[in-house]
The first five atom37 places (N, CA, C, CB, O) and aatype in JSON, in Angstrom:
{
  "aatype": [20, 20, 20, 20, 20, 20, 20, 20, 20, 20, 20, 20, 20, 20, 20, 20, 20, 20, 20, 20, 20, 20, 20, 20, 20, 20, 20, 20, 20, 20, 20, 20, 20, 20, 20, 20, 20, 20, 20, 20, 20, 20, 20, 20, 20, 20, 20, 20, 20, 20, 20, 20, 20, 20, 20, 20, 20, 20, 20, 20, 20, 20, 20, 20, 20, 20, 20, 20, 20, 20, 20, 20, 20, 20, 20, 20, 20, 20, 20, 20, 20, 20, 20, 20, 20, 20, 20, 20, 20, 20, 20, 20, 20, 20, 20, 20, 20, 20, 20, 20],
  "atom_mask": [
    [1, 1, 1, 1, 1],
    [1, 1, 1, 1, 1],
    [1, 1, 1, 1, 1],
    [1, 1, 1, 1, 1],
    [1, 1, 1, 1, 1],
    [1, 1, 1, 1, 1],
    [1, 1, 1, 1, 1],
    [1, 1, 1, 1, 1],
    [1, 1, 1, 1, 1],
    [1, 1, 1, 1, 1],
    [1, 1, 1, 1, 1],
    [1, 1, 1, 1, 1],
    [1, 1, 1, 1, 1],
    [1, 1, 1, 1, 1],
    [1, 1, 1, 1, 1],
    [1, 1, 1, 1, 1],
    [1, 1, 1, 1, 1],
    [1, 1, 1, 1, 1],
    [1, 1, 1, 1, 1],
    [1, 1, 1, 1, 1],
    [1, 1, 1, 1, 1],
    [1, 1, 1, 1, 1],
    [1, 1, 1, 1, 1],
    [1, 1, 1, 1, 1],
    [1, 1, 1, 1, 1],
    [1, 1, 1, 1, 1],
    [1, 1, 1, 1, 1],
    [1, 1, 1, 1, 1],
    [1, 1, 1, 1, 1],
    [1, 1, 1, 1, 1],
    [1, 1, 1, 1, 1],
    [1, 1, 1, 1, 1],
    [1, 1, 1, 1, 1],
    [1, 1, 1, 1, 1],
    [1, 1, 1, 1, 1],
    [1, 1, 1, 1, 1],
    [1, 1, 1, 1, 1],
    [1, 1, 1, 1, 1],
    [1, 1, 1, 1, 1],
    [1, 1, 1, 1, 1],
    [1, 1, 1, 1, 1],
    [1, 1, 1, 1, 1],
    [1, 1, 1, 1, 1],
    [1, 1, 1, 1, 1],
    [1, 1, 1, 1, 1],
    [1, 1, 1, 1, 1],
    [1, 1, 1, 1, 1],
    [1, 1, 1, 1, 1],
    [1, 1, 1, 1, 1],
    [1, 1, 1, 1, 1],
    [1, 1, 1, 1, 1],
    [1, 1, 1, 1, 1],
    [1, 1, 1, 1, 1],
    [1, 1, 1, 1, 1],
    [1, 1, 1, 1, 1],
    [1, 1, 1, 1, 1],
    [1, 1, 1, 1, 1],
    [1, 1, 1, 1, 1],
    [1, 1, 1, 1, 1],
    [1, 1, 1, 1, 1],
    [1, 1, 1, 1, 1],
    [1, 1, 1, 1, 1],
    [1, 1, 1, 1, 1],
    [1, 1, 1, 1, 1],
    [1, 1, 1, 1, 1],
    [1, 1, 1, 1, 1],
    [1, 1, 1, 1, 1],
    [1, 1, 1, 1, 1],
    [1, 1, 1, 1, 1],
    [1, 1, 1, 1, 1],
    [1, 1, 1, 1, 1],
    [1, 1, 1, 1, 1],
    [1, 1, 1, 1, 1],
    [1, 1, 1, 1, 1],
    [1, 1, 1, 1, 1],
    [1, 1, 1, 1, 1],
    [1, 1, 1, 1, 1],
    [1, 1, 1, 1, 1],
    [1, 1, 1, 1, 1],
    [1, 1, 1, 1, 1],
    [1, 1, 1, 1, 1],
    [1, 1, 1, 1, 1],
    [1, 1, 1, 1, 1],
    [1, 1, 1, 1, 1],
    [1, 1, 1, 1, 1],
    [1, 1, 1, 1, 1],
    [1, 1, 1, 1, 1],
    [1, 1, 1, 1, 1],
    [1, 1, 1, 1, 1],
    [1, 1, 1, 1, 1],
    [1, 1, 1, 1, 1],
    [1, 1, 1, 1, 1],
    [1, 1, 1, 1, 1],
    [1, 1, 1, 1, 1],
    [1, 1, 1, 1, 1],
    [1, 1, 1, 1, 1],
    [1, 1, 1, 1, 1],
    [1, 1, 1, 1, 1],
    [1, 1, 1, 1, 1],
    [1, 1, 1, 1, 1]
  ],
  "atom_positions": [
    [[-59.91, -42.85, -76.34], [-59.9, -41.42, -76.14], [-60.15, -40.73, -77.49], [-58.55, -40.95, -75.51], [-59.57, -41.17, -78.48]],
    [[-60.8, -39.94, -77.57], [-61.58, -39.32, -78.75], [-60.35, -38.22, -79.45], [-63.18, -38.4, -78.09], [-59.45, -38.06, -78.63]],
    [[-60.16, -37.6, -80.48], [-58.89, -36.74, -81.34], [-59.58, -35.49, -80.19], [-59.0, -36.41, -83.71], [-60.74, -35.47, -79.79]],
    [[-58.29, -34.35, -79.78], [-57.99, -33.07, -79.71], [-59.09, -32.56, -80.89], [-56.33, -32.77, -79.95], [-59.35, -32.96, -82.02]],
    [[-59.57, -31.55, -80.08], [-60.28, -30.39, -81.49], [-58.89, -30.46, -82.49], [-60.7, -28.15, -80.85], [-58.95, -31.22, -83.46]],
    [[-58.03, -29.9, -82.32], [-56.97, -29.48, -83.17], [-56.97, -30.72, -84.58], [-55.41, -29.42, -82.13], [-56.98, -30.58, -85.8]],
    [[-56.93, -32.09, -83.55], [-56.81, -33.46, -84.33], [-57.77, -33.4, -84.97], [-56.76, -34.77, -83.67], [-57.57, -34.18, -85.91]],
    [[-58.91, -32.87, -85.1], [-60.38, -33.23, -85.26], [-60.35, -32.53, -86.23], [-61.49, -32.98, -84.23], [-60.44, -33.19, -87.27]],
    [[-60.22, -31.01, -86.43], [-60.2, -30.48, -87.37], [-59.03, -30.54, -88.55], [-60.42, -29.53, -86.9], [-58.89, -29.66, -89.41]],
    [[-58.47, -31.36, -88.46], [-57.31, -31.69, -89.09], [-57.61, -32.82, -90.2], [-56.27, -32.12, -88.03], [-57.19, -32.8, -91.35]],
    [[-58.37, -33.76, -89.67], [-58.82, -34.97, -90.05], [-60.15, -34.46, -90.86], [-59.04, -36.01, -88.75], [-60.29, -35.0, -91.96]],
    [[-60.96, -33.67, -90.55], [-62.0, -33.41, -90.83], [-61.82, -32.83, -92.4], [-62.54, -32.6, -89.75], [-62.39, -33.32, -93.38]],
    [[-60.92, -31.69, -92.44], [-60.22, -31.01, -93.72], [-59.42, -31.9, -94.35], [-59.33, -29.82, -93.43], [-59.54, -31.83, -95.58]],
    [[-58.57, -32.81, -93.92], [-58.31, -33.95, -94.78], [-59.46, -34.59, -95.82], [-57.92, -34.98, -93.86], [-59.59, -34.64, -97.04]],
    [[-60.02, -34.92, -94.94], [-61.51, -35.38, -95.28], [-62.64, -34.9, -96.39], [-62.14, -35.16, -94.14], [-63.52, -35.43, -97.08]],
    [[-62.27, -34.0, -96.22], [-63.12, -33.0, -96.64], [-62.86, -32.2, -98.13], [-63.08, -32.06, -95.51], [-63.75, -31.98, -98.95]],
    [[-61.22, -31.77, -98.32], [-60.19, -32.1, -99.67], [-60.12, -33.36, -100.53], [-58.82, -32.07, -99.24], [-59.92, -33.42, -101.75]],
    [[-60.32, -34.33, -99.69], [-59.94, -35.4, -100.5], [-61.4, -35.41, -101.54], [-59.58, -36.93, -99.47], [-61.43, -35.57, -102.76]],
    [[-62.78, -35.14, -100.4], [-64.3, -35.41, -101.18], [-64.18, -34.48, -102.02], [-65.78, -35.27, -100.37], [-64.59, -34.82, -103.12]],
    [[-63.71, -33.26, -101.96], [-63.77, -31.85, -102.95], [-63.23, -32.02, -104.04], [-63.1, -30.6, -102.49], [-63.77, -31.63, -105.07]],
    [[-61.88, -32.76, -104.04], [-61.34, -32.95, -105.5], [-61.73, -34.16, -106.29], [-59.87, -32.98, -105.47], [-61.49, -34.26, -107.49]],
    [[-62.42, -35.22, -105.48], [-63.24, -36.37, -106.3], [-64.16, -35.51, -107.03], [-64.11, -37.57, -105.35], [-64.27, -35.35, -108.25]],
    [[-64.91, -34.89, -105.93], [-66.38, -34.23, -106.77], [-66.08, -33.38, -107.95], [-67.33, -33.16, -105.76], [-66.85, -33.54, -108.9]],
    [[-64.9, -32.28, -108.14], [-64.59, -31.97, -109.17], [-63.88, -33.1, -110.04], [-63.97, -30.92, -108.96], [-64.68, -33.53, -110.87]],
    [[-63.07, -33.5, -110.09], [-62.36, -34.45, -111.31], [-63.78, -35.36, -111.91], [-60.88, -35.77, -110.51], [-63.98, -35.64, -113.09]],
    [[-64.5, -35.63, -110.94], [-65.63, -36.48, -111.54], [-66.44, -35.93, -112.38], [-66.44, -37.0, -110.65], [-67.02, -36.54, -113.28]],
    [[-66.56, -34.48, -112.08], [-67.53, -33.9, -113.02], [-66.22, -33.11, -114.25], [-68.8, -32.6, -111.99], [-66.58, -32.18, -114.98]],
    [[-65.1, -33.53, -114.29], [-64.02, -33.25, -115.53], [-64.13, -31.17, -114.91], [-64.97, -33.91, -117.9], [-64.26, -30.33, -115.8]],
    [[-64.09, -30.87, -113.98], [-63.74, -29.83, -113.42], [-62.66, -29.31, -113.25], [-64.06, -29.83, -112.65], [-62.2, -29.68, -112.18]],
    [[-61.66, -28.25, -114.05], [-60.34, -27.72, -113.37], [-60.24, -26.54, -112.33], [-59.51, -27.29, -114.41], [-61.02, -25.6, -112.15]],
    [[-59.0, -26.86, -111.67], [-59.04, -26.21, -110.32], [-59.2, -24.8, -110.89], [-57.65, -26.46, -109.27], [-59.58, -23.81, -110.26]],
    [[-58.99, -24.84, -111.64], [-58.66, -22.92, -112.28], [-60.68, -22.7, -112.74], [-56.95, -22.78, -114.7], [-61.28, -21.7, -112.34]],
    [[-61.31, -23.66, -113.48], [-62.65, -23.49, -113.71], [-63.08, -23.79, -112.23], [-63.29, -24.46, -114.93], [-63.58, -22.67, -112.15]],
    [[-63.33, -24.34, -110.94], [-63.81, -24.52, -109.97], [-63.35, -23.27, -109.26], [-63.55, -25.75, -109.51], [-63.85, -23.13, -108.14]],
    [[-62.43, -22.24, -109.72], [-62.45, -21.29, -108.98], [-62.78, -19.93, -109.07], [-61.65, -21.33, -108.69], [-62.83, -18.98, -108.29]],
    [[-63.06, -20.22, -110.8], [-63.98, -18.97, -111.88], [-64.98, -19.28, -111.44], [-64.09, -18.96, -113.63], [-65.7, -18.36, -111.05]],
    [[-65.39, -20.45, -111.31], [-67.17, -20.32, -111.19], [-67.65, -20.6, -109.26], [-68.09, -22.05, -112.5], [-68.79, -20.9, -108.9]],
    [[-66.64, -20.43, -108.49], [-67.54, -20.24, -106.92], [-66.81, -19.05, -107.05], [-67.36, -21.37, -105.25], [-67.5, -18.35, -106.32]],
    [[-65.78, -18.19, -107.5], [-65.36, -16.9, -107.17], [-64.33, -16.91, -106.21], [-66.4, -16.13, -106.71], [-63.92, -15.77, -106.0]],
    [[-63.88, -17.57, -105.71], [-62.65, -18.3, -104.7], [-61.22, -18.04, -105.66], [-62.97, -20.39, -104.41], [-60.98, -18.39, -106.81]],
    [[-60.47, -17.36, -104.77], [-59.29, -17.56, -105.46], [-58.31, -19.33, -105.77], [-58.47, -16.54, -104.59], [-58.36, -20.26, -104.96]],
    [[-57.48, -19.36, -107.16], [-57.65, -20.76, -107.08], [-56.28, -21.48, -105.9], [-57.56, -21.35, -108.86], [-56.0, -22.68, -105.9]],
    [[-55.53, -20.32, -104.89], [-54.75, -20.93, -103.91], [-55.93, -21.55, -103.34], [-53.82, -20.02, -102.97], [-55.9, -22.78, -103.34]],
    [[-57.33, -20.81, -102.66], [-57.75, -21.17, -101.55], [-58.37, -22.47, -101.98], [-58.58, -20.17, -100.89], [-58.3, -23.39, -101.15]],
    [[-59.06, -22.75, -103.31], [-59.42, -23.78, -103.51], [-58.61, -25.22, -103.13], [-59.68, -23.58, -104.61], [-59.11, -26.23, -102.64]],
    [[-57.14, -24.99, -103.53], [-55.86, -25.87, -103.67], [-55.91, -26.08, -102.59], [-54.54, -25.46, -104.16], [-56.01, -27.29, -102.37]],
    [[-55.86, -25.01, -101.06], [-55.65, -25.09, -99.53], [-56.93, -26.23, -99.4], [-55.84, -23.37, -98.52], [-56.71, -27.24, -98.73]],
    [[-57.9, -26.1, -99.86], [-58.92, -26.93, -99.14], [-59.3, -27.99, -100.04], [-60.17, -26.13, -98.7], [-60.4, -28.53, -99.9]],
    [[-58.64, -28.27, -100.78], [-58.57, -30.09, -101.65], [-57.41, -30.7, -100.8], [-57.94, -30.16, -103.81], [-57.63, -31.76, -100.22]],
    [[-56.11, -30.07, -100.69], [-54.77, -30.21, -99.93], [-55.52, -30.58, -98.41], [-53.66, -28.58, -99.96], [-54.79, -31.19, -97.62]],
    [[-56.5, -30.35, -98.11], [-56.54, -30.46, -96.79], [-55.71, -29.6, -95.49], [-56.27, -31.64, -96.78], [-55.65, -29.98, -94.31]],
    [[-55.22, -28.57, -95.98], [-54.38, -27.33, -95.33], [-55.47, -26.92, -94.66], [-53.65, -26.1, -96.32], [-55.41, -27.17, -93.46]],
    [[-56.61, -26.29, -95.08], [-57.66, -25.54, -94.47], [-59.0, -25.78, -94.87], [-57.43, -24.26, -94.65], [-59.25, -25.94, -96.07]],
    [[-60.09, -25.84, -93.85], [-61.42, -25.98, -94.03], [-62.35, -24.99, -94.23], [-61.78, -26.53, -93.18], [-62.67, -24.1, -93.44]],
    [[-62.84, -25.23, -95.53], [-64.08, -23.92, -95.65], [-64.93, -23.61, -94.62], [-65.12, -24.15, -96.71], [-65.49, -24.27, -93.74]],
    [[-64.9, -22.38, -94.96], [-66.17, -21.76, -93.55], [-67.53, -22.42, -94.12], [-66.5, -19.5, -93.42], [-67.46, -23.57, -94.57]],
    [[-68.56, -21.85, -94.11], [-69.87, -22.36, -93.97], [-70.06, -21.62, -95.22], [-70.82, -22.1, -92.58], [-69.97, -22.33, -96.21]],
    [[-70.32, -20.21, -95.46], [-70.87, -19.31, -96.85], [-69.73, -20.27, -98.23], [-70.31, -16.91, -96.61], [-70.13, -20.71, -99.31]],
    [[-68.2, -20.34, -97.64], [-67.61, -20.77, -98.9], [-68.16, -22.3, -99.15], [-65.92, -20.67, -98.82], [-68.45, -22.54, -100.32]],
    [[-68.34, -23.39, -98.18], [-68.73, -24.46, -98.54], [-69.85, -23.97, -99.21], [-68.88, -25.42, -97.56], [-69.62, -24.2, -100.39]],
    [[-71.22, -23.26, -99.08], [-72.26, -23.72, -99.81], [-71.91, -22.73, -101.43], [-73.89, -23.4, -98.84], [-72.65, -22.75, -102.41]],
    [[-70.79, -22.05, -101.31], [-70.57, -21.59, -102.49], [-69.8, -23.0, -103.82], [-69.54, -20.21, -102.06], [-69.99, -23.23, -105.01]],
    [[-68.97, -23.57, -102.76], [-68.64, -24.83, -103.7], [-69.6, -25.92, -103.94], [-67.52, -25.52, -103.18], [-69.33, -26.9, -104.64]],
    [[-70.58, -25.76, -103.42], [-71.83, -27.12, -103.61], [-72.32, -26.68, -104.87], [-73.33, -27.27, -102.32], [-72.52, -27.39, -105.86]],
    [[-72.55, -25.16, -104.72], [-73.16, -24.76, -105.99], [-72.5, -24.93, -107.37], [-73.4, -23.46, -105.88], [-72.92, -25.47, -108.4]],
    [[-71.03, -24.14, -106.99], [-70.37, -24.59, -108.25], [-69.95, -25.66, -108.86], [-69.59, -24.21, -108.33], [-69.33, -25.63, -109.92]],
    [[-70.37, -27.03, -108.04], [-69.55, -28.19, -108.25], [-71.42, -28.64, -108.4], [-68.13, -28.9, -106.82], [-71.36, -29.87, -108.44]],
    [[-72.31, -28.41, -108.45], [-73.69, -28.52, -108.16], [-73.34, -30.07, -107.26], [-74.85, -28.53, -109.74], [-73.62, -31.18, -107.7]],
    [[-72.97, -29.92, -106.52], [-72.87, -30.85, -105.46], [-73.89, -30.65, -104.57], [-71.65, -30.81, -104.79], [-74.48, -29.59, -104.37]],
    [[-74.18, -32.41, -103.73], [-74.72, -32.16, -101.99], [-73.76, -31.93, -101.39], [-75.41, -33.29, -101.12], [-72.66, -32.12, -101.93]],
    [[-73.89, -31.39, -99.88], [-73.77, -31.37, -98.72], [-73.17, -32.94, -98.64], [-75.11, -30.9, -97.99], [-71.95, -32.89, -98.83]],
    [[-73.61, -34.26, -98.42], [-73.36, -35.05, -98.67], [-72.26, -35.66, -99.58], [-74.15, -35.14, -98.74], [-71.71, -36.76, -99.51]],
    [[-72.17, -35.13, -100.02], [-71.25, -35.53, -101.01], [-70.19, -35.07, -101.04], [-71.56, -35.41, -102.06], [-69.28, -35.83, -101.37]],
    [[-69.84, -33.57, -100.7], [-68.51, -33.23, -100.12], [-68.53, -33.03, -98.46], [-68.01, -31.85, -100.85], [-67.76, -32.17, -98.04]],
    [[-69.13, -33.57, -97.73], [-69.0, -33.97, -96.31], [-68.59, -35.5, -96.62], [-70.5, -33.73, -95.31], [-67.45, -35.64, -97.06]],
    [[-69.32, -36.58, -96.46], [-69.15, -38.06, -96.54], [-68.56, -38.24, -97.9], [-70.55, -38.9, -96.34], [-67.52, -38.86, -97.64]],
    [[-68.6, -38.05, -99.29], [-68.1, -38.65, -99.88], [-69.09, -39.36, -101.15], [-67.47, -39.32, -98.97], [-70.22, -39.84, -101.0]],
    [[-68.46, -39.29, -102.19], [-69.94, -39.6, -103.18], [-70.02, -41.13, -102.6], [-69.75, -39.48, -105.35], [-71.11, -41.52, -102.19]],
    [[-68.82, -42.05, -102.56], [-69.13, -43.31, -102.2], [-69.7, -43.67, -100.87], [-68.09, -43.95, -102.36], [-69.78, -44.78, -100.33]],
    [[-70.09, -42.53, -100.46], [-70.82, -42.83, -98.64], [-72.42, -42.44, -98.95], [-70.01, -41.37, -96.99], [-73.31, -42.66, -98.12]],
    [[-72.71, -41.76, -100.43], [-73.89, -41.77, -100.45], [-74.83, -42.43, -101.33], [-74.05, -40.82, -100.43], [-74.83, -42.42, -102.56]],
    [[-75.62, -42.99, -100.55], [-76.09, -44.08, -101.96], [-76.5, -43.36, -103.04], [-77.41, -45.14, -101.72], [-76.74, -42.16, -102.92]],
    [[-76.63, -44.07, -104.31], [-77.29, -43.44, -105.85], [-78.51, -42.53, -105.69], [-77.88, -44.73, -106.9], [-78.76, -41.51, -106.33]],
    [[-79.6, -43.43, -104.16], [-80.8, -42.87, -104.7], [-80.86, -41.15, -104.29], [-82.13, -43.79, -104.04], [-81.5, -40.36, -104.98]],
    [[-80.24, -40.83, -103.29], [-79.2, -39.44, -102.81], [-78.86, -38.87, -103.81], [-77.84, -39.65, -102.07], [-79.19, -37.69, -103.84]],
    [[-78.31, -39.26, -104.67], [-77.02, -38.54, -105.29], [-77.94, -37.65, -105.99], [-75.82, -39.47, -106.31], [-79.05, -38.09, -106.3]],
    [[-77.5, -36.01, -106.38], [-77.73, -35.35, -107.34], [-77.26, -35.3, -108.66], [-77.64, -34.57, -106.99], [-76.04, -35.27, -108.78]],
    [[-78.0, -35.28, -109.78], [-77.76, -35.6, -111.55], [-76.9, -33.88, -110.83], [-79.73, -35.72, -113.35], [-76.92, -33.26, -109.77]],
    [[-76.13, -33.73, -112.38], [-75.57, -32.44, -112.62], [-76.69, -32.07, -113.17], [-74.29, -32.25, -113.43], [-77.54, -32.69, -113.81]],
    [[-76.55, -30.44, -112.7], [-77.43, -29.45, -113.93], [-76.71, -29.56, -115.14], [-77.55, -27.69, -113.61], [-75.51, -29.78, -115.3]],
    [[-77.64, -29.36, -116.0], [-76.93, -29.09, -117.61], [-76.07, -27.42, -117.7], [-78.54, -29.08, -119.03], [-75.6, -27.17, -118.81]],
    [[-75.91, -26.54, -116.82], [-75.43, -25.73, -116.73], [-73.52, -25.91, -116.46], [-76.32, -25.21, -115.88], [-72.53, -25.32, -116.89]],
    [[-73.83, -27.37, -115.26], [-72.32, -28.0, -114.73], [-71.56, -28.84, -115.68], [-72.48, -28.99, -113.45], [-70.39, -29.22, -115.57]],
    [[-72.64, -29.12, -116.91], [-72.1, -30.18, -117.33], [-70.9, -29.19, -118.5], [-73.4, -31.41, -117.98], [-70.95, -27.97, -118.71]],
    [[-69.67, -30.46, -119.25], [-68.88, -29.53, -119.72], [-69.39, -29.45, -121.49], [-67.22, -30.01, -119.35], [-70.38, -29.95, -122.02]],
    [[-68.34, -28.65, -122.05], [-69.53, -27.99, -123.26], [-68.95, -28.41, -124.56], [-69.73, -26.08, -123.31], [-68.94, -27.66, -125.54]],
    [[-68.36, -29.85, -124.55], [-67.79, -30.6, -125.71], [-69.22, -31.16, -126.14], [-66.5, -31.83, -125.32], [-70.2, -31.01, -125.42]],
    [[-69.27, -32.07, -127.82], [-69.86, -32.17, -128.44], [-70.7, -33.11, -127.25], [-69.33, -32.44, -129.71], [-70.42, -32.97, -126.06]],
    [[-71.65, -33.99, -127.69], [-72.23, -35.09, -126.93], [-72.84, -35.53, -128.31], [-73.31, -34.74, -125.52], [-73.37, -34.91, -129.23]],
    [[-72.45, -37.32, -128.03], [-72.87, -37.79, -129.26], [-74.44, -37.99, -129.69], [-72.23, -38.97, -129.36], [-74.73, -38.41, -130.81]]
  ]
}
């Protein structure tokens, strides 16, 4: 028997928090900078890494941008998408310590 919508969307935002805060920590992102740069206050960000609540559609593609993430990648998961998928960061995302 398949999850309740209720179950579904529950699991889905689980899901979906857990990919959001990989994709930031990976790119050395803080919740307080991931929420200066999509414009999101930083509870709502916290609600939807926590898996409490799922972004609508305008705020997801606002966090792809700021995280210069795919679709892919905070839906499935960077490890669900192969390398040749994956998007490089812009040099805009990247952070602004020396580089050797």
């Amino acid at each position: 028997m398949p999850p309740k919508k209720d179950e579904a969307a529950l699991i889905f935002a689980k899901q979906f928090g857990a990919n959001l805060r990989k994709a930031r920590k990976g790119r050395g992102v803080s919740l307080s900078e991931l929420s200066r740069r999509s414009g999101f206050h930083r509870t709502a960000v916290c609600m939807w890494e926590s898996g409490r609540r799922a972004p609508m559609l305008e705020t997801f593609v606002g966090l792809m941008r700021a995280l210069d993430a795919s679709a892919d990648e905070l839906l499935e998961g960077l490890d669900a998408v192969p390398p040749a998928r994956r998007r490089a960061p812009s040099p805009a995302c990247m952070p602004a310590w020396p580089r050797p």
